[in-house]
C-alpha positions in Angstrom: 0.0 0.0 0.0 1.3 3.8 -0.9 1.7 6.4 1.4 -1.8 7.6 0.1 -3.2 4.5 1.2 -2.1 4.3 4.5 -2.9 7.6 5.2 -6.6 7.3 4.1 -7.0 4.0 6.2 -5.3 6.1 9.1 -7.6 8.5 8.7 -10.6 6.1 8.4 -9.8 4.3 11.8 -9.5 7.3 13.2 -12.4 8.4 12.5 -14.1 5.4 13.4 -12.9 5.4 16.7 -13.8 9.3 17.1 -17.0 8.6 15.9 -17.2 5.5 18.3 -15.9 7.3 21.3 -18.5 10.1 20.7 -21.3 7.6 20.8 -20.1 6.2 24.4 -19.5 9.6 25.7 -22.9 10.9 25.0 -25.0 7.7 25.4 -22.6 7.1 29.3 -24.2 10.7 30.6 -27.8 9.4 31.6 -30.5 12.2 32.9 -31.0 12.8 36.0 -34.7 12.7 36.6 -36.5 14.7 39.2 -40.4 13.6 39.4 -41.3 15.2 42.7 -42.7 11.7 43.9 -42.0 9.7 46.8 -43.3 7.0 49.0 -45.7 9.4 50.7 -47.9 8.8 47.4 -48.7 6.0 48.4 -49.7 7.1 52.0 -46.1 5.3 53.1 -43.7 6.5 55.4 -40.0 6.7 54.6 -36.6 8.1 55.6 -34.1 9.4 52.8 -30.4 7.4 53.7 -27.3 6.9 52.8 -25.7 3.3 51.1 -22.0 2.9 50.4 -21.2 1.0 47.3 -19.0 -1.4 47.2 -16.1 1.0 45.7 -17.5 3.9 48.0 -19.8 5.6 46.1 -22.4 7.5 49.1 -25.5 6.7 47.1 -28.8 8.5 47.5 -31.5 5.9 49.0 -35.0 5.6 50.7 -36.1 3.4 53.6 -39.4 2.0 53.6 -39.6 0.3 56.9 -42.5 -2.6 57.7 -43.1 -4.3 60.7 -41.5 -6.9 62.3 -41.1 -10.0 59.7 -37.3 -9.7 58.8 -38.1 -9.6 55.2 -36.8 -7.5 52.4 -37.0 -5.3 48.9 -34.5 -4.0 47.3 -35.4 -1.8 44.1 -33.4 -1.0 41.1 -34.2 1.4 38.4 -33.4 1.8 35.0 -31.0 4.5 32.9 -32.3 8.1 32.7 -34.3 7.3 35.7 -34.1 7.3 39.5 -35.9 5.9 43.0 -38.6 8.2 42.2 -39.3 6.9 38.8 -43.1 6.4 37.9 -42.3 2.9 37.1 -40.6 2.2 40.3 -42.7 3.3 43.1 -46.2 1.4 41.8 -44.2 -1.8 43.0 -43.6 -0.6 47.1 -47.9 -0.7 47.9 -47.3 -4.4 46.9 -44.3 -5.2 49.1 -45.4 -3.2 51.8 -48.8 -4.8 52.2 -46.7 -8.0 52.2 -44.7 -7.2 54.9 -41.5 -6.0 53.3 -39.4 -3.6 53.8 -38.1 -2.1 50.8 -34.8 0.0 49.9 -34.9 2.5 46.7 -31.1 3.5 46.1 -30.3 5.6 43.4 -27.4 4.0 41.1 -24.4 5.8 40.8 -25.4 8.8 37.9 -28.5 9.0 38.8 -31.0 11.1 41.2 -29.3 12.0 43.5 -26.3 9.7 43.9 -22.8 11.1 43.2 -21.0 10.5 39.1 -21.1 11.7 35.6 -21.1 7.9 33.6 -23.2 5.2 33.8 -21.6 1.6 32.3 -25.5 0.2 31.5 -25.4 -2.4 34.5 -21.7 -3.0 34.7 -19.9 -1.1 37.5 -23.7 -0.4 39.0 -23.7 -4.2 40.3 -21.0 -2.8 42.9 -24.1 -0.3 44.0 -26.7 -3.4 44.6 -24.2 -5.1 47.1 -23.6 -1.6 48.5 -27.3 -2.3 49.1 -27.1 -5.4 50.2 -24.4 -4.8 52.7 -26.3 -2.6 53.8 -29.5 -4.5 54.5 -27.7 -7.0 55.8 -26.6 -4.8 58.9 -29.7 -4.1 59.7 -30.8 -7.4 60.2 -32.0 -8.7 56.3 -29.5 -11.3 55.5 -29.5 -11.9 51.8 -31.5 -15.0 52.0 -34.4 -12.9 53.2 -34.1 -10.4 50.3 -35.8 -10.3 47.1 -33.7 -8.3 44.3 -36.9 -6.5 42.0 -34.8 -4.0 38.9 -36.3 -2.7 35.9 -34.5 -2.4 32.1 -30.9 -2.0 33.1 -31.6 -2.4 36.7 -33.0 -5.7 35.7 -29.9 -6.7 33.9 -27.8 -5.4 37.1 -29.9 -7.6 39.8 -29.8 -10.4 37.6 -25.7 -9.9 37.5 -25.7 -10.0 41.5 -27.9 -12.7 42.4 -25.9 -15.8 40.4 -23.3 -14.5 42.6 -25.3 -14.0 45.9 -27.7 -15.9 47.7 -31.0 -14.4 48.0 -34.6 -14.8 48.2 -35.5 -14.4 45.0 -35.4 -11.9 41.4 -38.2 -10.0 39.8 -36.7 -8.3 36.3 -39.0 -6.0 34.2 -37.7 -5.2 30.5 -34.2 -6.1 31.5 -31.5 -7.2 28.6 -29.8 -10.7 28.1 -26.7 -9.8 27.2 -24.8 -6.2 26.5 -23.2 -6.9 23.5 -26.5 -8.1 21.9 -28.2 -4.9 22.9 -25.7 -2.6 21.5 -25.1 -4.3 18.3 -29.2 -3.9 17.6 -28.9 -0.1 18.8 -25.5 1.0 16.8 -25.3 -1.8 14.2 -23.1 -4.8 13.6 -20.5 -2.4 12.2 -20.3 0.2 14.2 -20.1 -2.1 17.6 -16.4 -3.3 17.6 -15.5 0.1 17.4 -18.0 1.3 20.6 -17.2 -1.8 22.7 -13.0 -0.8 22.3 -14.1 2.8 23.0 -16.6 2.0 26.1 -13.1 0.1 27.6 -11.1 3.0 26.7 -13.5 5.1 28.3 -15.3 3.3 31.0 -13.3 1.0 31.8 -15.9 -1.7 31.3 -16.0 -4.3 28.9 -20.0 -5.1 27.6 -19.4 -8.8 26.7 -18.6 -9.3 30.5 -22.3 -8.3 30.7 -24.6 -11.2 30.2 -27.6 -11.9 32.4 -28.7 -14.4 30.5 -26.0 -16.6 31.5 -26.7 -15.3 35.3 -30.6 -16.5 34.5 -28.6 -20.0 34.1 -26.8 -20.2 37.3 -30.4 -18.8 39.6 -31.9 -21.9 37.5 -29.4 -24.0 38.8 -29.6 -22.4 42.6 -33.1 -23.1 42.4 -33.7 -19.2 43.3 -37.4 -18.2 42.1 -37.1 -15.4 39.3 -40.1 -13.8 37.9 -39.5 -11.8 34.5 -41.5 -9.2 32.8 -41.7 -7.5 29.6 -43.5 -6.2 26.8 -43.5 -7.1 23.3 -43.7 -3.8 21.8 -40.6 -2.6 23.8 -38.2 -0.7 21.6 -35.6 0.2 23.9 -35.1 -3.7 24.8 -36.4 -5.8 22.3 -38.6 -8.7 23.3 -36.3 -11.4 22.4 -33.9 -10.3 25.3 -36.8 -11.9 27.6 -36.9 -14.7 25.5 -32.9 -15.3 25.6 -33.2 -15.3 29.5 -36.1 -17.4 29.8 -34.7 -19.9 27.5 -31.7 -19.9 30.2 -34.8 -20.6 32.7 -37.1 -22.3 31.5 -39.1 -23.0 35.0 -38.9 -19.0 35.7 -42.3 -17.5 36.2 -42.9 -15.2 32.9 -45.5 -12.7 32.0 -45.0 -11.4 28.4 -47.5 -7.9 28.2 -48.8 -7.8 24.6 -48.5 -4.0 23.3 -46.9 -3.2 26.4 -43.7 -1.4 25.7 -40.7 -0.4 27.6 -40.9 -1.1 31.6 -44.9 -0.7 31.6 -46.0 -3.4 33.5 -47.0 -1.6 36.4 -49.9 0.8 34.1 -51.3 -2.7 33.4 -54.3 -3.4 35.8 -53.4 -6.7 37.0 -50.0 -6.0 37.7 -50.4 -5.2 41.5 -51.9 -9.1 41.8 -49.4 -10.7 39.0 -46.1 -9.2 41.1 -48.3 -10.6 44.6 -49.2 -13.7 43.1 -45.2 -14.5 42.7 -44.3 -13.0 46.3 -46.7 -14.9 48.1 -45.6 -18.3 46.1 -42.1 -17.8 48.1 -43.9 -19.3 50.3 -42.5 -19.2 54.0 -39.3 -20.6 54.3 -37.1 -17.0 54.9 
């Protein structure tokens, strides 16, 4: 090749990878939402605290506290949203009539919880054992804790459980694997060139994400996981809920017809459907 050459592919890859770190710069600075809404909505009583993540993040969080039964929620929301999302909170009436007590954190990026990048359910797992830690010193061992996220705070629990021994998983519109997701958003071409950047950048590498594989290993725990997702979701295809319950086969599963992304909860059964699975946990805590 001529000097003309190699300078034209030189200034190709370059571009591509300008191009590519553009794409993870922009699409790593998630929102941060303010809705105004809290527990109190729901005529519940909370108290805003503090949770360290595992790499000592002070994350923004809210206590829901029950009564007595030493059972527990912790909550997860998605990117570009928060503790307070509209999604989110429709889920604590159900827990708390149940019993639970229920932990909202804000992940890391979000709300009100310290950093500029979010790494889609990568580095955020660190922020759900912060959570867990911290449940755990209050007196909610992880056995006695049921992990409930939504989109990429589905994909994050998911992550955590296989690795952690708790109650059970509840995972609303939540992906099967990174690198699957990104190639349908930015294209077959245009990935290789977005996962080297989001390494560069982030420090995270999206093949190591794959909760579809972590679906595989709760199957083989026996730990109860209920999914849920819609089939007109656009911002995580329905086949992602397919990939996982392929993985799990036995998991409980309610696809929503026409439902899109993380909608469940405007459906009218969904306060029963998301009972219906917490009361089958039966009693052994």
């Amino acid at each position: 090749m001529n000097q003309a050459g190699l300078l034209t592919g030189a200034a190709l890859a370059a571009g591509y990878l300008g191009s590519s770190l553009q794409l993870v710069l922009k699409s790593s600075r998630p929102q941060r939402e303010r809705t105004g809404l809290d527990p109190s909505v729901y005529g519940l009583k909370y108290a805003p605290v503090t949770v360290r993540s595992r790499d000592g993040l002070e994350l923004a969080g809210w206590w829901v506290p029950a009564g007595r039964e030493r059972k527990a929620a912790l909550l997860v929301h998605g990117l570009h949203a928060s503790k307070a999302s509209p999604y989110v909170l429709p889920a604590l009436p159900v827990y708390a009539g149940l019993g639970y007590s229920v932990l909202l954190i804000d992940l890391r990026a979000h709300g009100e919880s310290p950093g500029e990048r979010t790494t889609l359910g990568i580095t955020e797992t660190r922020d759900v054992l912060g959570g867990l830690d911290w449940l755990a010193q209050r007196g909610f061992p992880r056995q006695a804790v049921v992990l409930h996220g939504w989109s990429m705070g589905a994909a994050t629990v998911l992550t955590v459980a296989a690795g952690e021994a708790v109650r059970a998983v509840v995972a609303d519109s939540g992906y099967a694997r990174l690198s699957h997701l990104l190639r349908q958003r930015v294209g077959g071409l245009i990935y290789p060139g977005v996962s080297l950047a989001t390494r560069l950048v982030l420090g995270a590498d999206p093949a190591r994400a794959a909760p579809e594989e972590a679906a595989a290993r709760l199957r083989s725990a026996g730990l109860p996981l209920f999914l849920l997702h819609g089939d007109a979701d656009r911002t995580v295809p329905f086949d992602h809920a397919l990939r996982i319950q392929k993985r799990y086969p036995e998991a409980s599963f309610w696809a929503l017809p026409g439902f899109p992304h993380v909608s469940a909860w405007r459906h009218p059964n969904y306060g029963a459907r998301l009972r219906e699975f917490l009361e089958g946990l039966g009693g052994r805590w």
